[in-house]
N, C-alpha and C positions, 0 to 999 in steps of 0.2 A: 655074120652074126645073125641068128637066126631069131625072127620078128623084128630086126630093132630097123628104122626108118632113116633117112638120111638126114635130118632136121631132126632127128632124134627124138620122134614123139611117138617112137613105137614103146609096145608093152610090153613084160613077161607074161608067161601063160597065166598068170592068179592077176593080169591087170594090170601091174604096176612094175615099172623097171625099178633093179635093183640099187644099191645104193651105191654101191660101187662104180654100178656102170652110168648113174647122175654125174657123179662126179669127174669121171673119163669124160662123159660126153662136154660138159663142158671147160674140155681144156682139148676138146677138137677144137678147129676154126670154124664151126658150122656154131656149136656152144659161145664163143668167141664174142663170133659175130651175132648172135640174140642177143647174147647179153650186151653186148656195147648197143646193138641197135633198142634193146631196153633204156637203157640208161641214156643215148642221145635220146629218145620218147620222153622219158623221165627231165631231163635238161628244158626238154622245147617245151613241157608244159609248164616247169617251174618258170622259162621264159616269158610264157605267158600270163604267169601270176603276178611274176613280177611288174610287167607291162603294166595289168589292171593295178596292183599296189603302185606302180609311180605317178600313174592317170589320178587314183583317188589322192596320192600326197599331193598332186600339181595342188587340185581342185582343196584339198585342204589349206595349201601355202596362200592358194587366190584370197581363201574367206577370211585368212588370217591376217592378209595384206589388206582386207577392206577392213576390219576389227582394227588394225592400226592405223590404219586411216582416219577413220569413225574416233577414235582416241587421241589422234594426236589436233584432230576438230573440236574437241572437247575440250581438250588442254588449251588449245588457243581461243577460244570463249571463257572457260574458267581464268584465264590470263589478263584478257579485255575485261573481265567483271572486275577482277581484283584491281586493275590499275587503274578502271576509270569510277564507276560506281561503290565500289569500298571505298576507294579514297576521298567520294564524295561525303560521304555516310560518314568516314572518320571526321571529317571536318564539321560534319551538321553534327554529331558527339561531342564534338571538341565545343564548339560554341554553345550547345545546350550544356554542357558542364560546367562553362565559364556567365553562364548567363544564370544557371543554376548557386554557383558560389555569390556574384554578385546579391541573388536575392538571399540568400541565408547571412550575407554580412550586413542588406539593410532591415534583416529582420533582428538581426543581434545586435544591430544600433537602435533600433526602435525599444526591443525588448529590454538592454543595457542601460539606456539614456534617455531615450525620450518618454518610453512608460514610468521611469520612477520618478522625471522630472516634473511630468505632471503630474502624478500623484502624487507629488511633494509641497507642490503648488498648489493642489488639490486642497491638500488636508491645511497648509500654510492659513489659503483663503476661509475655509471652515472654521479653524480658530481665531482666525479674524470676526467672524461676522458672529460665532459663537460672544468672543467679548466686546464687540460693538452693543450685539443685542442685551448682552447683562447690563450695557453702562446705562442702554439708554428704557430699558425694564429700569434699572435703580432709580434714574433718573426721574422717569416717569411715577414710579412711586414717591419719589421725593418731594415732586410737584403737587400730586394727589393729598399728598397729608402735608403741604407748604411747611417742610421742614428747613430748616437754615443749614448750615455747617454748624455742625458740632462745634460749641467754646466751651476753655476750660473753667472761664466764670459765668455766674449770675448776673453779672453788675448791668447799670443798664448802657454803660457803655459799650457792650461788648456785645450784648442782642441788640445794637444800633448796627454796630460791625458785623453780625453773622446775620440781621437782614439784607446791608445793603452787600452782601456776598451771594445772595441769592439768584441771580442773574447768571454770575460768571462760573457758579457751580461747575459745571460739565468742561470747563479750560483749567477751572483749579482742584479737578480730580486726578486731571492725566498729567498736570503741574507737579504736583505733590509726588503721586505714587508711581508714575510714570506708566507704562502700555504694560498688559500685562504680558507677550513676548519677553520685553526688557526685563522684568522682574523676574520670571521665573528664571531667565536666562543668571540674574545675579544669584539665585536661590540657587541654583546646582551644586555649588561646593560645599554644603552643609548637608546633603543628602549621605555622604560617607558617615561623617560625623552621629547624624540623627537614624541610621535605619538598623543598630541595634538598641536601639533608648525607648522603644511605645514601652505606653501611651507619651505621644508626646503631646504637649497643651499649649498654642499658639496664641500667643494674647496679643489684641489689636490684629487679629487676623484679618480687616479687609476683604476682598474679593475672594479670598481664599487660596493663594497663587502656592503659598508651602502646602496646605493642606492638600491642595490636589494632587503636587508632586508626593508626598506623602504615601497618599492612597493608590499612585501609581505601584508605588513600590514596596508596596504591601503593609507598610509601616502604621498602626491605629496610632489616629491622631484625632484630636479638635482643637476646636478653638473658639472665641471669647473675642467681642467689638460691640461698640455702643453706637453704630452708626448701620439706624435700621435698612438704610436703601445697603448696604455693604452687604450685608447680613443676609437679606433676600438675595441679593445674587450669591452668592456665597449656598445660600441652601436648594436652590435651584440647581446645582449640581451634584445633590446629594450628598453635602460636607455637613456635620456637626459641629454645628456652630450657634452658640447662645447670645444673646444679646444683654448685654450687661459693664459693670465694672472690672477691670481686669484685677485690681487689689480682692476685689469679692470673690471674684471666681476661683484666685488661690484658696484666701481662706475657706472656699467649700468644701475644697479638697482636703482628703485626709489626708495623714501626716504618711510623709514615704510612699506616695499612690500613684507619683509620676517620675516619669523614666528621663523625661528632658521636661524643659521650659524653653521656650522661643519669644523672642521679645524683638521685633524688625522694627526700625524708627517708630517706636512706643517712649524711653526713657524720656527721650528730650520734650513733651509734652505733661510731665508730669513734675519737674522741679527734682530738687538733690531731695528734698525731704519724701516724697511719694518714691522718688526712684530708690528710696533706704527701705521703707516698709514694704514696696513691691521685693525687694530682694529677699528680706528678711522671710514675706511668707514663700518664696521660691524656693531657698533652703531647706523650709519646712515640708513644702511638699512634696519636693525631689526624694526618689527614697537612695541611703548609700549608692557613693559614686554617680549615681544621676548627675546631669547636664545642663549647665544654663547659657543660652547663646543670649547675645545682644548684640544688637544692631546700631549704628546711632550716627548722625552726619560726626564730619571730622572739622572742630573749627582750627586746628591746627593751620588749615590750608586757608588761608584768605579770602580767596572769592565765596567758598562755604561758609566760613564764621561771620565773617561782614556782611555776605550779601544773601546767597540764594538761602543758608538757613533763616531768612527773615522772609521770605516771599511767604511760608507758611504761616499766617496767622496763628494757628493753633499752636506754633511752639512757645513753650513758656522762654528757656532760655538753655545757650550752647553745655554739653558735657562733655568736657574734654577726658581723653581715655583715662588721661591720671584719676581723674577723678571717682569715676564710673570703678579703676580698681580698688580705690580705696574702700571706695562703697560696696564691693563686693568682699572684701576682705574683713571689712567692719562685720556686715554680714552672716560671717560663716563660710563664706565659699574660700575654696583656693581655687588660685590662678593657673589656668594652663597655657593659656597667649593671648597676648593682644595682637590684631594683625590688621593693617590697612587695605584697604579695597579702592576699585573701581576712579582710578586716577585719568585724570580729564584727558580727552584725546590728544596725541600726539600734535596735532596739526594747531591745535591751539597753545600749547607752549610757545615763548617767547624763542625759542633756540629756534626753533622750525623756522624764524621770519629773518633769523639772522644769517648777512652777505657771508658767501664763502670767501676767504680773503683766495688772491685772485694774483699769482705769481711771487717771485722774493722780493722782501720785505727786511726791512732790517732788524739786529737782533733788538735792538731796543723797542721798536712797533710792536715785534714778534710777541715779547715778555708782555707789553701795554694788551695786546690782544690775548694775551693764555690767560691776561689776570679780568677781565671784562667777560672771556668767555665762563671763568666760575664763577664772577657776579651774576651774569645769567643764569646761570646753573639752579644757584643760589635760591636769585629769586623764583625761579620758576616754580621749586621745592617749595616754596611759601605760597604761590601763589595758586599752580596748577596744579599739588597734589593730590592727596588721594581724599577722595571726596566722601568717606566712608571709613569707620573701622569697625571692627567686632571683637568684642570679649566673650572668651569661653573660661567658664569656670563650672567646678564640680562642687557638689556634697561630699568632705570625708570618707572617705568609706568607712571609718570606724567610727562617721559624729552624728 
């Protein structure tokens, strides 16, 4: 074949062998062999890529093996922290939390109990020293103008008896009327009663103990005493309060101008005949349905009718409830209850001293003992009861 070369890299005359005769040449063994010796070339250097590719995975696998390393030293630190310094940390938590509640329960005992106990005590000792200072302001006024206790005569036996009382004055104030804590405390069940009735009109109102209650509760009130040291304490606390007769002070009053009438141990210093005309101008001034309370010791009970209603000089003499209804009935008013009060403490009744019988006994002791424990009963009822009663009566509403 003319030009072609044994390696087959001869040419045609225009340069380039034919296409035919490529394709012959290589499916000689001269073609064969290029091309496999191509392709082992082609092998050795992909061999060589390879090479350099497993060089740089080794050196990848190394850094990847120091990164897991480097990580699993970190897991074991983050491990150590958690189980010895968090747990420490949980624990200083845990005891400031409990150290924490402890202070918020003695802050909510302080704030619960012991802040309202003293300011209970607080305001207790303030009204104490408040009405220490009014007795002894009255007191001191009473000295000042060397007035006596108030009697209900002229005679000169009786300015013998309210001089030589002058002395013991300040023991037979708190005698009589008793602390004004106690008094007010007894006043609180009339407060339902009087706090739709203003104006109400308080006669023999004293220190003023309804009145205040009164004016706590919004209720217009005054009140009417002839006992000037009274009076000034009394107005010292900004109460209305006149100094005068309490029969006068009704009749000032116009007819139907008053909502209630209050009468606290006043009756029994006046006799049946004052306690008929106090009543009589009550009715008059109370307007329709108005209110008349009365107060008055109970001699029902014995140790009051015999004994402590006579410590009071000023009482004329006992008004027992029958009576006081009558008188209010003569009067004009109707009845709406009588009710007893303020029955002497437990610990003083006769039954409280008496032996518990003490194992079996036989039925006849048994019977001697149930009929001895109603004669105690009995007498106690005579004896220790109620030291006090009150009548409430109204105005008609149609009179």
């Amino acid at each position: 074949m003319a030009g072609a070369s044994r390696d087959g890299s001869g040419d045609d005359a225009a340069g380039r062998r034919p296409g035919w005769a490529r394709t012959l040449y290589r499916l000689t063994p001269w073609g064969l062999r290029r091309a496999l010796d191509g392709q082992a070339q082609a092998i050795a250097d992909l061999a060589v890529r390879l090479d350099g590719a497993g060089a740089r995975f080794l050196s990848i696998e190394r850094r990847l093996d120091t990164v897991e390393d480097a990580i699993r030293g970190i897991q074991r630190e983050l491990e150590a922290l958690r189980d010895d310094r968090l747990v420490g940390v949980d624990r200083r938590f845990d005891g400031l939390e409990a150290s924490l509640r402890q202070t918020h329960d003695a802050m909510a005992g302080v704030r619960d109990e012991l802040v309202p106990a003293v300011v209970d005590r607080g305001n207790l000792l303030i009204d104490h020293l408040a009405g220490e200072l009014d007795e002894v302001a009255s007191l001191v006024e009473r000295m000042l103008r060397a007035e006596p206790l108030p009697m209900p005569a002229d005679g000169a036996e009786e300015r013998q008896i309210a001089a030589a009382l002058r002395d013991v004055q300040p023991r037979l104030l708190e005698a009589f009327r008793g602390d004004e804590a106690e008094i007010r405390h007894r006043l609180d069940d009339y407060l339902p009663l009087l706090r739709g009735s203003s104006p109400v009109l308080d006669l023999g109102c004293g220190r003023g103990e309804l009145l205040l209650m009164l004016r706590e509760a919004g209720v217009a009130a005054s009140g009417v005493d002839s006992d000037p040291a009274l009076i000034q304490a009394a107005r010292r606390r900004g109460l209305e309060v006149t100094d005068g007769d309490a029969l006068e002070a009704l009749r000032a009053r116009p007819a139907g101008s008053v909502g209630a009438v209050t009468a606290i141990h006043l009756l029994e210093h006046l006799g049946a005949d004052g306690a008929l005309r106090l009543l009589g101008e009550a009715r008059r001034a109370l307007r329709p349905g108005g209110v008349l309370l009365a107060e008055c010791p109970n001699p029902h009970t014995l140790r009051v009718g015999g004994a402590e209603f006579w410590i009071d000089p000023t009482h004329l003499r006992p008004l027992p409830p029958e009576t006081l209804r009558l008188l209010a009935i003569a009067s004009g008013l109707e009845i709406e209850r009588v009710e007893y009060l303020h029955p002497f403490p437990e610990e003083q009744r006769l039954s409280a001293a008496a032996p518990a019988a003490a194992g079996a006994v036989a039925p006849e002791v048994a019977a001697l003992s149930d009929r001895i424990d109603r004669l105690v009963g009995r007498l106690d009822e005579l004896l220790n009861g109620p030291r006090d009663y009150v009548l409430v009566a109204r105005r008609p509403a149609a009179g």
